[in-house]
C-alpha positions as CSV (number, residue, x, y, z in Angstrom):
1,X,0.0,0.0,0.0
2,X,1.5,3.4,-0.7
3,X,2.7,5.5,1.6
4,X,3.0,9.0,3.1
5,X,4.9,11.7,4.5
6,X,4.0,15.5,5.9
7,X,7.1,18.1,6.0
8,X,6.7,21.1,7.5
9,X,8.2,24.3,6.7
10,X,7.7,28.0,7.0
11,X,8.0,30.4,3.9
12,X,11.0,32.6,4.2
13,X,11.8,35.6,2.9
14,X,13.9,34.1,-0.2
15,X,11.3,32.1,-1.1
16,X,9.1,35.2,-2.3
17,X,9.1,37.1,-5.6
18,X,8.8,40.5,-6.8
19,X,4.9,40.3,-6.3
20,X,5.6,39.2,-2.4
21,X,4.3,35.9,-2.7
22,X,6.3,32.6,-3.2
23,X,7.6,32.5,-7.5
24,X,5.9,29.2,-9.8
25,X,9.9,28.5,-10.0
26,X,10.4,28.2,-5.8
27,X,7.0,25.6,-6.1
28,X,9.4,23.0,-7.4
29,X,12.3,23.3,-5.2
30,X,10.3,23.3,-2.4
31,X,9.0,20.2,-3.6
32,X,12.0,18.7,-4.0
33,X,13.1,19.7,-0.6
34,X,10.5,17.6,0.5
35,X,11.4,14.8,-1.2
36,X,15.0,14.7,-0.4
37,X,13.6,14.8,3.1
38,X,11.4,11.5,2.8
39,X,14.2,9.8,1.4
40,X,16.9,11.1,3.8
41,X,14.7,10.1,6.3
42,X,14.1,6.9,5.1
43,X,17.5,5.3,5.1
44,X,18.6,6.7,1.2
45,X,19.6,10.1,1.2
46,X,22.0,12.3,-1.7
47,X,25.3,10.8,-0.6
48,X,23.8,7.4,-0.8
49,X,22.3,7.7,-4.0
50,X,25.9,9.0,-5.1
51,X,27.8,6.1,-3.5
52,X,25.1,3.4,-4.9
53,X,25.2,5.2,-8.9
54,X,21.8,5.0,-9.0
55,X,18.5,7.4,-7.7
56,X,15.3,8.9,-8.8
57,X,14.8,11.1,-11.7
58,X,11.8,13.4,-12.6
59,X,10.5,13.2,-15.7
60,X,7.2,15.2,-16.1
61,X,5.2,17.5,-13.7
62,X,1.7,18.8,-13.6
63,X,1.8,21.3,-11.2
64,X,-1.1,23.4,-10.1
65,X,-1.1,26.4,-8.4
66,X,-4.3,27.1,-6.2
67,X,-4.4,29.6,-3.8
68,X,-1.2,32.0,-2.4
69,X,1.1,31.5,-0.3
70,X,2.7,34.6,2.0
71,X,5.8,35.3,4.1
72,X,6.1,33.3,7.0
73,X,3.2,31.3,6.4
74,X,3.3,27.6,7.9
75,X,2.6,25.4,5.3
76,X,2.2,21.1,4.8
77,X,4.0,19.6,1.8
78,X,2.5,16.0,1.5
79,X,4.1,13.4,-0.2
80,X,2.3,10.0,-1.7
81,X,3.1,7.5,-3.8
82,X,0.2,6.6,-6.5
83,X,1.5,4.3,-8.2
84,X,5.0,2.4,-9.6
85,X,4.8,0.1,-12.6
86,X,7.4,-1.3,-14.6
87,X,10.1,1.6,-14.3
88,X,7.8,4.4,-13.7
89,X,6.1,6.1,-10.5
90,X,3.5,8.7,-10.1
91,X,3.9,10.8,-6.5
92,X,1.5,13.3,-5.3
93,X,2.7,15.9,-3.4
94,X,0.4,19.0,-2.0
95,X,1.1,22.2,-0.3
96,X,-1.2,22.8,2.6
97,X,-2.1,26.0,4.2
98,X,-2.4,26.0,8.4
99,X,-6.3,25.3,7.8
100,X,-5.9,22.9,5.8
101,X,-6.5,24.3,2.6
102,X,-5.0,22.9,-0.7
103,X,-2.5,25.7,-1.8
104,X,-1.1,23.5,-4.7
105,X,-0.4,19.8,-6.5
106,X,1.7,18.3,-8.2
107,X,1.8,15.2,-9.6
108,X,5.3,13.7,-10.6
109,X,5.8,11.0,-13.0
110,X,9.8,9.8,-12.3
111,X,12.0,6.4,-12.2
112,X,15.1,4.9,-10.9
113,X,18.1,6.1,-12.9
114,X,21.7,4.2,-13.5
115,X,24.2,7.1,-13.7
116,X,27.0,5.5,-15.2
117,X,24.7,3.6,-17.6
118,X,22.7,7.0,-18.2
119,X,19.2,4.6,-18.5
120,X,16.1,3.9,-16.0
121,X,16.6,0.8,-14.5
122,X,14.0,-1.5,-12.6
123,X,14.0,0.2,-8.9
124,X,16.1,-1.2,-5.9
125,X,14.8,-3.1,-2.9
126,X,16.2,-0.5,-1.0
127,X,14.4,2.8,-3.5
128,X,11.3,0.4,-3.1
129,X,11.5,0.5,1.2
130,X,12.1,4.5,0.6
131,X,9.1,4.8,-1.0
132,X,6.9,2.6,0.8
């Protein structure tokens, strides 16, 4: 069954654009913030990845963007897996306001990359415990 994860961050000043609210751009790599965290936290972080030659790749995004988000607001980023087959997964991830509202999605279609063989490659046992 898939899993999930919560992070929870505040938005900083950096994080905001000329119009003082958080840029389209920033979206993603808070994102990807998050999902650095679930792996780190799950026993596979960046220097493991490096060490093993292999880790997950993004290949496609449909991100939404729903309602504003403000300096030094407290926000959710969820992460859930919908689905893996074959060599491909779909992840959900969400930002959530304090009250629960859904301030944007994203859904991620990615796989497991070889980086010395520069190819996706069926997913590890140990990517596979990451992600559920």
């Amino acid at each position: 069954m898939p899993s999930s994860f919560n992070y929870e961050m505040v938005i900083k000043e950096h994080h905001l654009d000329s119009y003082q609210h958080v840029n389209n751009a920033t979206y993603l790599s808070l994102y990807e913030e998050a999902r650095w965290e679930v792996c780190t936290q799950r026993g596979l972080g960046y220097k493991d990845f490096h060490k093993l030659g292999q880790g997950p790749v993004i290949l496609g995004v449909d991100l939404k963007f729903l309602k504003e988000l403000n300096l030094r607001e407290k926000i959710t980023i969820t992460f859930e897996v919908l689905s893996y087959e074959k060599k491909l997964f779909k992840l959900k991830q969400q930002m959530l306001k304090e009250d629960g509202t859904v301030a944007s999605e994203a859904i991620f279609t990615g796989g497991f990359f070889d980086m010395r063989e520069r190819k996706l490659i069926p997913p590890s046992e140990a990517w596979l415990k990451v992600l559920y």
